[in-house]
N, CA, C and O atoms as a MOPAC input file, in Angstrom:
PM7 MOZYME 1SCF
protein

 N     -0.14500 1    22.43900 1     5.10400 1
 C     -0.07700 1    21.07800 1     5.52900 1
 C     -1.11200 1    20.22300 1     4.80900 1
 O     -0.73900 1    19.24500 1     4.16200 1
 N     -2.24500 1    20.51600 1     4.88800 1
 C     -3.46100 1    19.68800 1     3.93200 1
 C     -3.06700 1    19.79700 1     2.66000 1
 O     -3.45500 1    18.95900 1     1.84600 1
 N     -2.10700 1    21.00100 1     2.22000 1
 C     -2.12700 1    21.03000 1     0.61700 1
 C     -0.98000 1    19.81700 1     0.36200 1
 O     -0.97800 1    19.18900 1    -0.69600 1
 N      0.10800 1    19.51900 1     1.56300 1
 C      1.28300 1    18.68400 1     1.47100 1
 C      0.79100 1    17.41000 1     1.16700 1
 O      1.08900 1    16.73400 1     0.18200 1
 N     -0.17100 1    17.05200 1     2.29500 1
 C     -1.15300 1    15.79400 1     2.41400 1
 C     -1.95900 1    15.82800 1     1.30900 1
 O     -1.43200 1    14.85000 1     0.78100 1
 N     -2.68400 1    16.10400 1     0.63600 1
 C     -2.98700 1    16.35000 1    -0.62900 1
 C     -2.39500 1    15.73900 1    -1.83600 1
 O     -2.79400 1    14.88300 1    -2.62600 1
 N     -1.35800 1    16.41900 1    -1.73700 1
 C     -0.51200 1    16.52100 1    -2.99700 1
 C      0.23800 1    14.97500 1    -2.58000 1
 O      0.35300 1    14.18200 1    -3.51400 1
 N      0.61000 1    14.65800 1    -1.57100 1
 C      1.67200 1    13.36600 1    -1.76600 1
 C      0.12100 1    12.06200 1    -1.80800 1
 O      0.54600 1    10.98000 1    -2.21300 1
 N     -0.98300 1    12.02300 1    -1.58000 1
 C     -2.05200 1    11.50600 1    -1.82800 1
 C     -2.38100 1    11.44700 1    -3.28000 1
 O     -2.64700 1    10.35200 1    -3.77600 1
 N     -2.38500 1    12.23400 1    -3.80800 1
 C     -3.00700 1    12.16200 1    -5.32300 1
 C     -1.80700 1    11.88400 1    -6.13200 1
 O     -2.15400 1    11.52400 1    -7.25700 1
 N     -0.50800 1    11.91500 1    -5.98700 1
 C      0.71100 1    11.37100 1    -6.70600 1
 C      1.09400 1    10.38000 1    -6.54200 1
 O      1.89100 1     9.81000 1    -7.28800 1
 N      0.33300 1     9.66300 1    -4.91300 1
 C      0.84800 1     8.41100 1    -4.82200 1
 C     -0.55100 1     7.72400 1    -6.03000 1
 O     -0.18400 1     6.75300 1    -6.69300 1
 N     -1.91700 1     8.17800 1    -6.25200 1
 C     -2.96800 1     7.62600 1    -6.98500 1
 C     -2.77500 1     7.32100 1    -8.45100 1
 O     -3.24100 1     6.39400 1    -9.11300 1
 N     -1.54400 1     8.86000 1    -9.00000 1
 C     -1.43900 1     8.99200 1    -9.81600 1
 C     -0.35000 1     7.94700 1   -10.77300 1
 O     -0.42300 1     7.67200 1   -11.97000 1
 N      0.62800 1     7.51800 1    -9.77300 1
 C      1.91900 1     6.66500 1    -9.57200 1
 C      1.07500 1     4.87000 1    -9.58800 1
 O      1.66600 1     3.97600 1   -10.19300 1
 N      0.32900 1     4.70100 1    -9.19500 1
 C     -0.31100 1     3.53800 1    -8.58000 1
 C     -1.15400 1     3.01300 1    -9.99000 1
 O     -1.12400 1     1.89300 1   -10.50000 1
 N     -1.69200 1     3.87400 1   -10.30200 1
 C     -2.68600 1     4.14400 1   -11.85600 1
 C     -2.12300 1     4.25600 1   -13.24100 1
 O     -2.60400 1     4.07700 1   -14.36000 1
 N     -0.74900 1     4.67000 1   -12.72300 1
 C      0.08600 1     4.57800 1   -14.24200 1
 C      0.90100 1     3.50800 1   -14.62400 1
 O      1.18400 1     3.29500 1   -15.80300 1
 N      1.58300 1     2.32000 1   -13.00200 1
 C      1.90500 1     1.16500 1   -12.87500 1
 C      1.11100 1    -0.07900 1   -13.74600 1
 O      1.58600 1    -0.84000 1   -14.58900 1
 N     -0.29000 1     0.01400 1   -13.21100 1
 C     -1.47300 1    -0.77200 1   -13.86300 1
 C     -1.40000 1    -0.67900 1   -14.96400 1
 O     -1.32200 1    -1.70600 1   -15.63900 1
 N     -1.39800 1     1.00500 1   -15.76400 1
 C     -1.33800 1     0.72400 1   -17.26700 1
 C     -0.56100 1     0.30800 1   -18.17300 1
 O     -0.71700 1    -0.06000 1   -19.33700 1
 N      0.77400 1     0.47300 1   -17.10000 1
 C      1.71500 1    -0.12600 1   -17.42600 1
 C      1.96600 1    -1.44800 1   -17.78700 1
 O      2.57200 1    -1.85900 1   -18.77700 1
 N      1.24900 1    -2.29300 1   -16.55800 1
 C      1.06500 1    -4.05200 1   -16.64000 1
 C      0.07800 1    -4.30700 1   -17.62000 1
 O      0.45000 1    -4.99400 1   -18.57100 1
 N     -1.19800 1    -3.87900 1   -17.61100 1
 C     -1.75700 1    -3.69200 1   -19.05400 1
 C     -1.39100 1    -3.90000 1   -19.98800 1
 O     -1.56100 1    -4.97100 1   -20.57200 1
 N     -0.55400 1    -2.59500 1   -20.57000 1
 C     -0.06600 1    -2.52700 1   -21.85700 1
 C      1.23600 1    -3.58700 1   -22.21200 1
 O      1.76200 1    -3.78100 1   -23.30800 1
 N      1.54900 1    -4.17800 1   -20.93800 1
 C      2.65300 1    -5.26300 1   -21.47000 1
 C      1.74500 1    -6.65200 1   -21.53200 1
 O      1.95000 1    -7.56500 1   -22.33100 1
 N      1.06400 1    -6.63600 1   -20.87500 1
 C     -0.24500 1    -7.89000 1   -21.16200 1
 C     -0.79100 1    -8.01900 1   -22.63900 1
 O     -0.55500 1    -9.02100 1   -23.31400 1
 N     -1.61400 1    -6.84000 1   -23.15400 1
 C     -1.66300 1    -6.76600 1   -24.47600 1
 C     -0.36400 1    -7.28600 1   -25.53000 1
 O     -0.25700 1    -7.97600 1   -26.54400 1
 N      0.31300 1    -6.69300 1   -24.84000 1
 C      1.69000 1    -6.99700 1   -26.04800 1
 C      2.41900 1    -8.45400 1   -25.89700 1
 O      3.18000 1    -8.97200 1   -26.71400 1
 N      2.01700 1    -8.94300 1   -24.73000 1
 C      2.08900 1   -10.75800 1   -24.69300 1
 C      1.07400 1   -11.25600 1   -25.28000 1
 O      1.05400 1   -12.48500 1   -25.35100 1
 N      0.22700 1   -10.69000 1   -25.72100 1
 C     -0.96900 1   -11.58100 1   -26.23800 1
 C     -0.83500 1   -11.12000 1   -27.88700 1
 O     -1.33900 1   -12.02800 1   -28.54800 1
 N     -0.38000 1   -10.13400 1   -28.69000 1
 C      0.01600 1   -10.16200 1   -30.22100 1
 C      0.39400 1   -11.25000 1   -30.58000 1
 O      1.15900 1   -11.91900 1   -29.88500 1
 N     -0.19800 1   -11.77100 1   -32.08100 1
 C      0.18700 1   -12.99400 1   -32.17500 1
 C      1.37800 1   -12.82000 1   -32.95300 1
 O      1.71600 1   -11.69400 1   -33.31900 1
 N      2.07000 1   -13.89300 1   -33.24700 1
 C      3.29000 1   -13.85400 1   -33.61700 1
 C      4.09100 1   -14.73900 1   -33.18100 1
 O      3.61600 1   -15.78200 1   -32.73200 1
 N      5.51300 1   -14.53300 1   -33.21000 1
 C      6.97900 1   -14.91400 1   -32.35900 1
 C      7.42800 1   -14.22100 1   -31.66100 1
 O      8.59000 1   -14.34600 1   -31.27300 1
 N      6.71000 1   -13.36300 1   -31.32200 1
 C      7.33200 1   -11.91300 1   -30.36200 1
 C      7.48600 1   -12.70500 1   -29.44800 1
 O      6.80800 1   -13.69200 1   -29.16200 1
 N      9.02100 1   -11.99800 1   -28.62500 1
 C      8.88200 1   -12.54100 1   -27.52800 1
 C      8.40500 1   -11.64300 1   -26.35300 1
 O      8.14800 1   -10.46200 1   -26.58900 1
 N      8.25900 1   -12.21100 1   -24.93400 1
 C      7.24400 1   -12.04500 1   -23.94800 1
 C      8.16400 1   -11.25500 1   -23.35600 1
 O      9.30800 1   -11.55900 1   -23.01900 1
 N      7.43100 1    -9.90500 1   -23.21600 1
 C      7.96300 1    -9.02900 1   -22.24400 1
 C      8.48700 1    -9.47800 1   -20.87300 1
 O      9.66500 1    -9.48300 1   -20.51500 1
 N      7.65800 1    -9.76800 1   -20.33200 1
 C      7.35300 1   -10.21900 1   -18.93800 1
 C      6.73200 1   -11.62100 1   -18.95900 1
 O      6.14500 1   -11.76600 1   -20.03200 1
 N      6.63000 1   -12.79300 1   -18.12000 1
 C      6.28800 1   -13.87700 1   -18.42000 1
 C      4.80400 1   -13.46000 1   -17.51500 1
 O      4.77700 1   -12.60300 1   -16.63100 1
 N      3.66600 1   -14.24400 1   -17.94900 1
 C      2.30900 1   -14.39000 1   -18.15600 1
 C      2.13300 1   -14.40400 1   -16.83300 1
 O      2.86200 1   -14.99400 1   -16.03600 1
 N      0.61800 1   -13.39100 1   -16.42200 1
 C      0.02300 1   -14.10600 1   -14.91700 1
 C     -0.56700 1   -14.98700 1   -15.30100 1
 O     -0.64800 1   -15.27200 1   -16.49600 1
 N     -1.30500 1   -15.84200 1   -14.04000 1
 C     -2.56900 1   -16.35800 1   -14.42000 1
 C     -3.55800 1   -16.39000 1   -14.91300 1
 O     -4.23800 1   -17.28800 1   -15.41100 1
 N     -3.73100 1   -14.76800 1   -14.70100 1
 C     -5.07000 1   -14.55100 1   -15.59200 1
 C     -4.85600 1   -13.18900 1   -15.83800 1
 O     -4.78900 1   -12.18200 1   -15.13300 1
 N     -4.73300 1   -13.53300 1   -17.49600 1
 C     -3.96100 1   -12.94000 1   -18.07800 1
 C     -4.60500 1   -11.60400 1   -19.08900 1
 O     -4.03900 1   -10.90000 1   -19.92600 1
 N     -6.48600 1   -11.63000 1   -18.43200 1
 C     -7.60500 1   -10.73600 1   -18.99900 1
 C     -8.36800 1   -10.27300 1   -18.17600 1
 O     -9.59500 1   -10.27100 1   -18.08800 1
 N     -7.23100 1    -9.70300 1   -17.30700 1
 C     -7.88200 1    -8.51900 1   -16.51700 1
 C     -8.12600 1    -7.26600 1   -16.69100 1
 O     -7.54700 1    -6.96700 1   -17.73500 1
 N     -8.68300 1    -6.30000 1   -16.24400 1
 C     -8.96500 1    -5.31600 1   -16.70300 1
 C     -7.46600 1    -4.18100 1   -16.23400 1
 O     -6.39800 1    -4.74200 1   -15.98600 1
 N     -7.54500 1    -2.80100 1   -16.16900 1
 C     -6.50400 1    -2.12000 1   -16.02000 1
 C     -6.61500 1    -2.09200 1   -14.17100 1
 O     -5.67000 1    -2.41700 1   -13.45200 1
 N     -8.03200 1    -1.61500 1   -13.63100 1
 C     -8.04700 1    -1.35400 1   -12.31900 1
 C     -8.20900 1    -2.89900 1   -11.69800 1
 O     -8.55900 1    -3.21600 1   -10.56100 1
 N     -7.88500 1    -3.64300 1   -12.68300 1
 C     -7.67400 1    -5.45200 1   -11.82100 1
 C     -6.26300 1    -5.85700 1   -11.94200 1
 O     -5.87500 1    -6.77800 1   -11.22300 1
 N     -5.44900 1    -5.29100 1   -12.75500 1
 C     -3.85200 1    -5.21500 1   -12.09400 1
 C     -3.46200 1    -5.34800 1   -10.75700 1
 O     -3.84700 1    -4.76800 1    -9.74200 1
 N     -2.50600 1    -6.34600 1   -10.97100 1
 C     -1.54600 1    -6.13600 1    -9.30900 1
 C     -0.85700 1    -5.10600 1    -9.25100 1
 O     -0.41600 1    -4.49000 1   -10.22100 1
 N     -0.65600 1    -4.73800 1    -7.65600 1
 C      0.29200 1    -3.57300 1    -7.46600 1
 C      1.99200 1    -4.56600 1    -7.24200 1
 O      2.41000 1    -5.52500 1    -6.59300 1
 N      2.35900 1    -3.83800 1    -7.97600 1
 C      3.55000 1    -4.49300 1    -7.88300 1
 C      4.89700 1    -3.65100 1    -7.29000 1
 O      4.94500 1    -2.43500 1    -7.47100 1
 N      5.80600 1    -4.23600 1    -6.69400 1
 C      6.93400 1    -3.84800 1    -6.11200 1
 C      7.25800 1    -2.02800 1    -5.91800 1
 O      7.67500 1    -1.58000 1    -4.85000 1
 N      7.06100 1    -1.39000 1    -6.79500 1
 C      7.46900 1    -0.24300 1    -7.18500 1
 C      6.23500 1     0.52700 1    -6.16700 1
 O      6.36900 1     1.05900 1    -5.06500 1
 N      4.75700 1     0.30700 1    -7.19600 1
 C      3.74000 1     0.59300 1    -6.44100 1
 C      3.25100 1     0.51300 1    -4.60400 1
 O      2.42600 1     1.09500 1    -3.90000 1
 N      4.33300 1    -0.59000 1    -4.39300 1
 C      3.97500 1    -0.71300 1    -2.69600 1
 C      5.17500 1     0.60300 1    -1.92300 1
 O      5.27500 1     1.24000 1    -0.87400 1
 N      5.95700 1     0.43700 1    -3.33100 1
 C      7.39300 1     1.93400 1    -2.12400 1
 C      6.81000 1     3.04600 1    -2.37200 1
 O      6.97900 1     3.88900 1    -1.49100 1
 N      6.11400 1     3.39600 1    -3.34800 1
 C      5.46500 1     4.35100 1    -3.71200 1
 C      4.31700 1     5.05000 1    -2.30500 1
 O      4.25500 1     6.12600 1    -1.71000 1
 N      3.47600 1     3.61200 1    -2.25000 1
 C      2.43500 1     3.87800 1    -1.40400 1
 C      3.19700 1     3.64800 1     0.11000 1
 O      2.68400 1     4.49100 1     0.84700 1
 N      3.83700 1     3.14900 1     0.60100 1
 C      5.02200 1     3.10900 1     1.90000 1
 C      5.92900 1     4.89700 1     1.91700 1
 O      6.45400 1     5.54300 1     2.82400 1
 N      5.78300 1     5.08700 1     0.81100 1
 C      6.46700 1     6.44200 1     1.39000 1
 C      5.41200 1     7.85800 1     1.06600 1
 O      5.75600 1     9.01700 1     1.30200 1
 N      4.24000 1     7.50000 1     0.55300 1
 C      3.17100 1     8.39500 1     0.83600 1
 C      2.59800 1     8.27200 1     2.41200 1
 O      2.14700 1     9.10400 1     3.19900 1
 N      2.72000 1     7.52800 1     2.44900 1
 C      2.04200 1     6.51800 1     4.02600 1
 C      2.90100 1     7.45900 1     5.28600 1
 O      2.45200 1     8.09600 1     6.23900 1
 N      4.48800 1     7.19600 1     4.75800 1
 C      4.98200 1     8.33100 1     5.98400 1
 C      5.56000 1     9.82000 1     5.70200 1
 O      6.36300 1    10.50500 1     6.33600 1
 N      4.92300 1    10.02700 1     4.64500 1
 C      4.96400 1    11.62200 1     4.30500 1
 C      3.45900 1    11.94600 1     4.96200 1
 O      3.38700 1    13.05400 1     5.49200 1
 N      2.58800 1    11.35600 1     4.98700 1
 C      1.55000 1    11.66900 1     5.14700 1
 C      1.67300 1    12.14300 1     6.79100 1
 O      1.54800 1    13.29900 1     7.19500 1
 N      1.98300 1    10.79600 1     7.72000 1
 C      2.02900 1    10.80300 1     9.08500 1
 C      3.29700 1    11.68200 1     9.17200 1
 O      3.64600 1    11.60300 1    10.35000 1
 N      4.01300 1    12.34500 1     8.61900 1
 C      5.10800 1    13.19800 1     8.74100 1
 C      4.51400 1    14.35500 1     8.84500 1
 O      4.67400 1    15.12500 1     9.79200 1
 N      3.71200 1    14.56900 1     7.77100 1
 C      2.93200 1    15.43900 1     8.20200 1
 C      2.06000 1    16.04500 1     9.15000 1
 O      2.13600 1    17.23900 1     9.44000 1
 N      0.82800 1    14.86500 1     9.88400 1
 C      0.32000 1    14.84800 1    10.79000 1
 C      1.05400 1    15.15600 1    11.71900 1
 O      0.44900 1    15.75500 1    12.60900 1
 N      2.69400 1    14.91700 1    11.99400 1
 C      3.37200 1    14.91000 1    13.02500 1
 C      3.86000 1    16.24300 1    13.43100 1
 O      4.11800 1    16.68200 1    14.55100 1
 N      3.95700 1    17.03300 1    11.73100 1
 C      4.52200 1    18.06200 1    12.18800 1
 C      3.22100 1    18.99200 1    12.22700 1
 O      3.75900 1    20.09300 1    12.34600 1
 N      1.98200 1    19.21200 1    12.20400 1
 C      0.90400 1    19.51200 1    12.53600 1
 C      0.65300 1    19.66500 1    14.06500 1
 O      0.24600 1    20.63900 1    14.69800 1
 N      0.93000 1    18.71400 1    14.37600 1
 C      0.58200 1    18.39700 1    15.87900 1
 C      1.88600 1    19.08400 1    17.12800 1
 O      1.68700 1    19.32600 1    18.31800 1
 N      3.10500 1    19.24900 1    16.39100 1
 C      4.18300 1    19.94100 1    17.14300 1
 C      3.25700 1    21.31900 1    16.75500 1
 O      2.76100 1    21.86500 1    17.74000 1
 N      2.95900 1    21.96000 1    15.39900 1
 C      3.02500 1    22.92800 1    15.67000 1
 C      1.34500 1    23.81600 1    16.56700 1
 O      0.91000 1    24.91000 1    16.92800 1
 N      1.02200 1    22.44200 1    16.50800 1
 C     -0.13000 1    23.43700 1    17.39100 1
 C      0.05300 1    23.19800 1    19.02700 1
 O     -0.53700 1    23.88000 1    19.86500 1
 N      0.82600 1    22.28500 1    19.29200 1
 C      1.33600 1    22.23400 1    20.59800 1
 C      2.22600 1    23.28700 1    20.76100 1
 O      2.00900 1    23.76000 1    21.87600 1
 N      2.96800 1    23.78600 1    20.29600 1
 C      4.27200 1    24.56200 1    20.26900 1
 C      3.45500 1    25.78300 1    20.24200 1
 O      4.16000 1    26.78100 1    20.38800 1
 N      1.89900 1    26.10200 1    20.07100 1
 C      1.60800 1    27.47100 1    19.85900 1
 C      1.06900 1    27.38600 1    21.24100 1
 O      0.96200 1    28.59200 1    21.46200 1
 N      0.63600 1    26.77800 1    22.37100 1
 C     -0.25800 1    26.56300 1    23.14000 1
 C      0.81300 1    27.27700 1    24.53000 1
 O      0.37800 1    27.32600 1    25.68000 1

């Protein structure tokens, strides 16, 4: 059970951290000069760092379904030590 909780914890970190570099690396590539066109249209502020990224759409289902794997877990923890009693 801790290894379950664990593991859906550090994949949701891992998922959350690779989003950012993601927005990052399309930030950089709006800022090449040129005629390129724009991946994605511009934030506001548009020189942030990687861990100053927004979490965006993907990143919140990500962390919403670590959230109830987690308490899924807790839940089934708690049947089974009731169920031993």
């Amino acid at each position: 059970m801790i290894l379950g909780i664990s593991a859906a914890i550090a994949i949701c970190f891992i998922v959350v951290r690779e989003r950012k570099w993601q927005a990052w690396y399309v930030q950089q590539f709006n800022k090449l000069p040129g005629k390129l066109p724009q991946i994605f249209p511009k934030d506001k502020n548009d020189d942030m760092s990687v861990s100053a990224q927004r979490i965006g759409y993907i990143s919140k289902v990500v962390i919403g379904f670590v959230v109830t794997a987690v308490v899924a877990w807790i839940l089934v923890f708690i049947t089974l030590v009731c169920a031993k009693r």
